[in-house]
Each structure stands twice: as C-alpha cells, then as structure tokens.
C-alpha positions as CSV (number, residue, x, y, z in Angstrom):
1,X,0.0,0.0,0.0
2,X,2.6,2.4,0.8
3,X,4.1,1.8,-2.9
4,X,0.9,2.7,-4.3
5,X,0.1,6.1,-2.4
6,X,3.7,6.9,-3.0
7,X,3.6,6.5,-6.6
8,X,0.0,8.3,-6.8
9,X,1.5,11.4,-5.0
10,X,4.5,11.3,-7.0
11,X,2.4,11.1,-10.2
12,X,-0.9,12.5,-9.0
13,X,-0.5,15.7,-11.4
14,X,0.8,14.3,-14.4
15,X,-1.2,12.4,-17.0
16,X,0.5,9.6,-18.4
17,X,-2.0,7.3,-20.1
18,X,0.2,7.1,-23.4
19,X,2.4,4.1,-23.7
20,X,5.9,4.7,-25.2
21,X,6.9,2.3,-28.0
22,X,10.4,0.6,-27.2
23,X,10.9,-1.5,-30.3
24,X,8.3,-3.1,-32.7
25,X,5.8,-4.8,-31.1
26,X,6.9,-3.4,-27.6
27,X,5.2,-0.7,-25.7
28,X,6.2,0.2,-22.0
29,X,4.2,2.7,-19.5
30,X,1.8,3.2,-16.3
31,X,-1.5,2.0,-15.1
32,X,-3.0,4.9,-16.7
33,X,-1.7,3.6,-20.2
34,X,-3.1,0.1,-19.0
35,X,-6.5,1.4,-18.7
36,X,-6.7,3.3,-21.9
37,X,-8.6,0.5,-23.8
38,X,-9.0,3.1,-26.9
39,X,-5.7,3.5,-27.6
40,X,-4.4,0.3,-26.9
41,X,-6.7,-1.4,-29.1
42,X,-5.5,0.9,-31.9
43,X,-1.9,0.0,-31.5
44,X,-2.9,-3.7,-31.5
45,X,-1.9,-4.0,-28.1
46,X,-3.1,-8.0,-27.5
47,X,-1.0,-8.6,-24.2
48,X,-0.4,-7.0,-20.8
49,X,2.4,-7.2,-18.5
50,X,1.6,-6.3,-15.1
51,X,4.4,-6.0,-12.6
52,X,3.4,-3.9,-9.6
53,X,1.7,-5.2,-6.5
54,X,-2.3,-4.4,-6.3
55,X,-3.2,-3.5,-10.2
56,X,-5.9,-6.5,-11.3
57,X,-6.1,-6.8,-15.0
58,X,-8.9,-3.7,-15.9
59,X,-9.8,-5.4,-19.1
60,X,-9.7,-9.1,-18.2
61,X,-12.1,-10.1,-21.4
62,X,-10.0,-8.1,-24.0
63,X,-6.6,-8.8,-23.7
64,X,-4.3,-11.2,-22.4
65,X,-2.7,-10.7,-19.0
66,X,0.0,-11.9,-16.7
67,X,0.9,-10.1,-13.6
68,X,4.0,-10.5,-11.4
69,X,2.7,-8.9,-8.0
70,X,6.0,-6.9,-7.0
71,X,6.8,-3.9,-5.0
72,X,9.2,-1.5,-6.1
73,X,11.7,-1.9,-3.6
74,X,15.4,-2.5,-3.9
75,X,15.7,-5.7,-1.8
76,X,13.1,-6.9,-4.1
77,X,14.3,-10.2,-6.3
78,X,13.0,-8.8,-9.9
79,X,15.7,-10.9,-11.7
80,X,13.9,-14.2,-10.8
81,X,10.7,-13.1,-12.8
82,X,12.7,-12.5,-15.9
83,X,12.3,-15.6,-18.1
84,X,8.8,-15.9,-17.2
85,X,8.2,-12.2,-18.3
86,X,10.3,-12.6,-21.3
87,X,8.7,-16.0,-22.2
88,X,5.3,-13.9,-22.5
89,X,6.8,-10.7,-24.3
90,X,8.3,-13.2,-27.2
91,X,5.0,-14.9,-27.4
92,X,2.8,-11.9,-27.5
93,X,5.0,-10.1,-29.8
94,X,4.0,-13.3,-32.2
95,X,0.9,-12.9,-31.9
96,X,-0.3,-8.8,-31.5
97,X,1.9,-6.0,-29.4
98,X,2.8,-6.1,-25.7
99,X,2.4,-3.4,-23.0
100,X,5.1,-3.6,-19.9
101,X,4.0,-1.4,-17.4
102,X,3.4,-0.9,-13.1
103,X,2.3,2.0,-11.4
104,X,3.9,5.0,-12.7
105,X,6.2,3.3,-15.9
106,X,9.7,4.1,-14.0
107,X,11.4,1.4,-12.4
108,X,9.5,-2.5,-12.3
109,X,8.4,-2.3,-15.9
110,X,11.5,-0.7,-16.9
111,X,13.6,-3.5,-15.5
112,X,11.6,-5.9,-17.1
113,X,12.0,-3.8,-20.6
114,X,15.7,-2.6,-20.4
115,X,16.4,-6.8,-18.9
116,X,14.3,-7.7,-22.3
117,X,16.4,-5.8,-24.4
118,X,19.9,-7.3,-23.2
119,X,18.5,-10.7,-23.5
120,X,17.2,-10.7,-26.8
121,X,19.9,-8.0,-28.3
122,X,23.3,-8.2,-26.6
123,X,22.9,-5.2,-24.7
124,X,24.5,-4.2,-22.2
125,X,22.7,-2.6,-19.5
126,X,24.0,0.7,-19.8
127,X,22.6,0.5,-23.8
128,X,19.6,-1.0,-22.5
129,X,18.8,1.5,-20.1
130,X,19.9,4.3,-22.4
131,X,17.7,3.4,-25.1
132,X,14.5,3.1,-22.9
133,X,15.3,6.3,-21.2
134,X,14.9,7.5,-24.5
135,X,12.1,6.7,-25.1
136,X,10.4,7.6,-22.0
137,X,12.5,9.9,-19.9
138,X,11.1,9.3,-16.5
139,X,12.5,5.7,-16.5
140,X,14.7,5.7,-13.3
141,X,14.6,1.7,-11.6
142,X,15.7,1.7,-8.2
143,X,18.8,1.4,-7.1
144,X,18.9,-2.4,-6.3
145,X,16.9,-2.9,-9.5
146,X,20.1,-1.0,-11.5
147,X,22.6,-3.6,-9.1
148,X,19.9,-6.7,-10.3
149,X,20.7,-5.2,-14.0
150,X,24.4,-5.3,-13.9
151,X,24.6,-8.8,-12.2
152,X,22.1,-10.1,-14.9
153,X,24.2,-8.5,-17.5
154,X,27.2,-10.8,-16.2
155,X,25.4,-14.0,-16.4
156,X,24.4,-13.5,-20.1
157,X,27.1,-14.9,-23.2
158,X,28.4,-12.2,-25.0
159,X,26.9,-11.1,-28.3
160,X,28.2,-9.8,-31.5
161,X,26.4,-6.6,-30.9
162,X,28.3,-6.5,-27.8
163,X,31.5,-5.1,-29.4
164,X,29.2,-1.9,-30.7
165,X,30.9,-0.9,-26.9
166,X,33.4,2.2,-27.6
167,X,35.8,0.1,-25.5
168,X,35.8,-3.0,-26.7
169,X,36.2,-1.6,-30.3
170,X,39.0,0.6,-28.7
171,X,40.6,-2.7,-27.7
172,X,39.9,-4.5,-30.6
173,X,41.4,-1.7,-32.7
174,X,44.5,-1.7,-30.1
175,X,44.9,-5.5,-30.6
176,X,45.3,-5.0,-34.2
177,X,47.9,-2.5,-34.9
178,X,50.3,-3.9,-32.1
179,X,49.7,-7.4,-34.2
180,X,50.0,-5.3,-37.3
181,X,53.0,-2.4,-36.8
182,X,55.5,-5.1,-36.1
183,X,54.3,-6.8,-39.4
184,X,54.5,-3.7,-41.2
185,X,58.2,-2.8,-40.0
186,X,59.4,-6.4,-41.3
187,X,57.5,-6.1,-44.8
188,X,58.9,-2.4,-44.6
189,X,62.7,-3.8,-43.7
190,X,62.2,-6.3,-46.4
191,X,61.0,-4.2,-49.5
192,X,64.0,-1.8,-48.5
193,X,66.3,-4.6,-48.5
194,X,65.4,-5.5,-51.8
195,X,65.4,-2.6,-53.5
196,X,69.0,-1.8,-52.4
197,X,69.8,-5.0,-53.0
C-alpha cells in the first residue's frame, strides 16, 4: 500500500495514459496507459504485462494478462521473474503488441524492458537502459533494480552486438595495430632490402 500512495503522490499531477513504443511490437508505461482500452486497441496491443503489487487486469475479457505482483523496492528479487516475463513478451510479440507497465512506468516495468532488451539483443545494461530512457525519460529503476541489472548483464554470453561498446572496439582496434605495426616494419625492412639489393 505504501508503494501505491507513494507512486500516486508522486504522479498524481501528471497524466500519463500514453504508452511509449520501445521497439516493434513493444510498448512500456503506467497503469493509466493500462486502462486506456481506446488507444491500446489501436496500436494492437493484445497482451499486458503487469508487474506492480495491487493493479488487477482492468480489461480481463480483451486482452491477455500476466501479472508478477511486486513492490518497487530494492531488496526486491525482480531478476527471478525474468524468463517468465520474457517467455510472455516473445509470445505476444508473435501474436499482437505487448504493453510492460506498473504503477507509474519508472522502475519495475523498466527492469523488465531494459532486462528484455539485453537478452534478446546483446545489450549491455548501460545500452539498454539508455535506449529506454529514450524513449520515455522518467524511466529511473531503483537502485537495487540497477545492481539486479548489472549482475544479470554478467550471467548473459556475449553477443556480436556486444562489441558496438566504444571500449571493446577501442581494444579490438588496439589489438590490431600492435599485431599489425611489427608486421609492417618487417614487410617495410624487407622491401627496403630488396630494393638496395
């Protein structure tokens, strides 16, 4: 209860019943977006992802639910809810569009989103975070949420898209030219050598 009154006070004068499109098929907001049947309908929004403590489904006979009750706290285990919640965002997305969302759209159904998004494209959590933050600016996940992120960003193989990282491709570049330049100096030597030769 005190999640919800704090997240009412906190949102109580700003309307916020528009979801934000993350990627194809992928919408992320509040309970306010949740409960605009109108406009979800027109984006083909089939699915709802609930993940907030106290918010039954409002529309039970028009779209398809599952709802993780959680409170946004930081000593909160999110991480073990993500395979279930991806398993239903990759089989909605099949099928119709998805909406993520809790109470206010900031920080349980951001997790979710910006945990989606490494999963399924090598993100790292930084990228993911960056990218939904984006896309809706008040996305802030609490601070344990952001620790939950990083140590789920460890236990996931790394991807191709991985090396879009300015570091690793600083690395990578670094790698070549110290393999390279001593390569280059012999070929150099040699061709000089020949030619007074």
């Amino acid at each position: 209860m005190d999640d919800l009154l704090r997240a009412i006070k906190a949102t109580k004068d700003i309307k916020d019943d528009i979801p934000s499109q993350i990627e194809e098929g992928l919408y992320l907001g509040s309970v306010e977006a949740a409960n605009n049947k109108t406009l979800l309908k027109s984006l083909n929004i089939t699915h709802i992802l609930t993940v907030a403590s106290s918010v039954p489904p409002a529309y039970p006979n028009d779209f398809t639910y599952k709802t993780f009750d959680l409170h946004d706290r930081g000593d909160i285990n999110i991480a073990q809810f993500f395979d279930d919640c991806f398993g239903f965002i990759s089989e909605a997305k099949r099928t119709g569009n998805v909406l993520v969302h809790c109470f206010a759209g900031r920080s349980r159904s951001v997790t979710v989103v910006v945990a989606y998004l490494m999963k399924t494209h090598g993100m790292s959590s930084y990228e993911a975070l960056n990218l939904v933050k984006r896309k809706r600016s008040v996305a802030a996940p609490n601070a344990g949420f952001i620790l939950q992120l990083q140590s789920y960003e460890k236990s996931l193989p790394v991807k191709l898209s991985a090396f879009r990282n300015g570091n690793v491709h600083r690395f990578l570049v670094a790698i070549c030219l110290w393999i390279l330049t001593p390569l280059q100096l012999i070929w150099l030597k040699m061709k000089m050598h020949l030619k007074s030769g």
